[in-house]
C-alpha positions in Angstrom: -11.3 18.6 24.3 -9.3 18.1 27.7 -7.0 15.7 28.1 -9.2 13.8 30.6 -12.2 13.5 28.6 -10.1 12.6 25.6 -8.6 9.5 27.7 -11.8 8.5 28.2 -13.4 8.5 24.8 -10.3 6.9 23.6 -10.2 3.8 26.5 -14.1 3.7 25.4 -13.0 3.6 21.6 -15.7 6.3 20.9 -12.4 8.8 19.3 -10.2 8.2 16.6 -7.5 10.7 16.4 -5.8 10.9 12.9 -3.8 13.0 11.3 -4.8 15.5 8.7 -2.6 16.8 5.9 -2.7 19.7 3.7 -1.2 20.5 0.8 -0.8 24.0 -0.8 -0.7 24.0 -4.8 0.6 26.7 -6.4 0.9 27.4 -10.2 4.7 27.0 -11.3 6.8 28.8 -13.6 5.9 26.2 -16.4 2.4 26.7 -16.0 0.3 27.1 -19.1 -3.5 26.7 -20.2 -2.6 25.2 -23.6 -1.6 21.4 -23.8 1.3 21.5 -25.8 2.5 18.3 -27.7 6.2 18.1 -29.6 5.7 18.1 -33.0 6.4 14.3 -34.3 9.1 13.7 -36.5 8.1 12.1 -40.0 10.6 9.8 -41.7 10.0 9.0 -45.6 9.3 5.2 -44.1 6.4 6.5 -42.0 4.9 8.3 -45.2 5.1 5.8 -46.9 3.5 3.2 -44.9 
């Protein structure tokens, strides 16, 4: 829109400018399909509880 008619629709509160952001998502170099979780470390306690 021009400036002018902008103005107007703004002084008339018939526009709302806001901003827009964008993101761009890329796969890292970690990236991986498979969930991997650390194996858990057993104590004798644990076992035997």
């Amino acid at each position: 829109l021009p400036e002018r008619e902008r103005a107007g629709l703004k002084r008339r509160e018939l526009l709302l400018e806001v901003p827009l952001k964008s993101y761009w998502i890329r796969k890292g170099s970690a990236f991986s399909r498979a969930v991997a979780r650390p194996e858990t470390e057993l104590t004798p306690d644990m076992i035997a509880t």
